[in-house]
N, C-alpha and C positions, 0 to 999 in steps of 0.2 A: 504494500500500500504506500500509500505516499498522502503529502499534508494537505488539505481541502484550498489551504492558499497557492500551492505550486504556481498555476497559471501565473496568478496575480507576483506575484514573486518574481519568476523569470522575465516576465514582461517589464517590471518595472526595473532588474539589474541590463535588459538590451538597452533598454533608452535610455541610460545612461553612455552606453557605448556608442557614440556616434562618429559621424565623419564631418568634417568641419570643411571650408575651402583651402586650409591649409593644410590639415590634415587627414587624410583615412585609416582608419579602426578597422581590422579585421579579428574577427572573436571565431576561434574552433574550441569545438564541444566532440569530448567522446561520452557515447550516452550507451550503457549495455541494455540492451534487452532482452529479460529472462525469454526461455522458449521463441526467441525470434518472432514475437509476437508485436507487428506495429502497430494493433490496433487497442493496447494496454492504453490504460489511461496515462501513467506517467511516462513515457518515452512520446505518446503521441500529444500531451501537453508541452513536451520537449518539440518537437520537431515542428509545431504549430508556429512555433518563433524566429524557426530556420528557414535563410535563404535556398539551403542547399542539402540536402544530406546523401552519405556514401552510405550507402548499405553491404555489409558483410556477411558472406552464411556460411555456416559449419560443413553443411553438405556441398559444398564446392572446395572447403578448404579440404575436407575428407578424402577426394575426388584426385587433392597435388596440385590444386590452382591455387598460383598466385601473382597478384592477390587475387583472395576470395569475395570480387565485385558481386555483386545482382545488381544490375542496371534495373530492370522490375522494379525492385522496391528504392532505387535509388531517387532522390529529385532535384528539380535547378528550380526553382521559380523563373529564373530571369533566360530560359531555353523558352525563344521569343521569338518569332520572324521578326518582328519588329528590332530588334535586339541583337540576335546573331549572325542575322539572313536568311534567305528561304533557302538557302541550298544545305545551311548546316541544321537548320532546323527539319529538312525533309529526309536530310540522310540520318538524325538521330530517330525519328519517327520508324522510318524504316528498321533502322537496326532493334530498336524494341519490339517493332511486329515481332522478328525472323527469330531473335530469343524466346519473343512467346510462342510460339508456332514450335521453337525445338522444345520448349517445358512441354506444351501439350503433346506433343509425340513422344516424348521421353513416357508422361502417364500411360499412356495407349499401351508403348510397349511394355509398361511395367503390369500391367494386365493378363 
């Protein structure tokens, strides 16, 4: 479990971290989550605040990859045509289909 303030809490030590015209603030977070579960409440109060997060999973670090990405559960907020251009934002699109397409045939064959 975790404290009923978390949100409130984390949100109010980000805005303290800012970026100014003189300066830029960058803040990394390693945050565990028990059972690889993003949809707990304390990691996903965590990640509610994040520009960015890298997701790691056991079963690819199992597997001899490294590192052990999942793009899946990975995210950018700012993966933006407007932002990075259509040509990088259509090949990261792409490349998350072709992941999801090989997870789901990976289950099939696990069948």
């Amino acid at each position: 479990g975790h404290q009923a303030t978390l949100s409130t809490e984390k949100g109010s030590l980000r805005d303290r971290i800012t970026s100014t015209k003189e300066r830029s603030r960058t803040s990394n977070e390693a945050v565990y989550v028990p059972g690889e579960d993003l949809t707990d409440p304390a990691p996903a109060t965590t990640f509610a605040h994040l520009d960015a997060t890298t997701a790691l999973a056991r079963g690819l670090a199992a597997k001899g990859m490294d590192p052990a990405l999942n793009p899946l559960d990975s995210t950018w907020t700012r993966l933006q045509t407007r932002i990075v251009g259509g040509e990088h934002y259509e090949t990261a699109q792409k490349v998350k289909k072709t992941v999801q397409r090989y997870k789901k045939l990976q289950d099939v064959e696990a069948i």
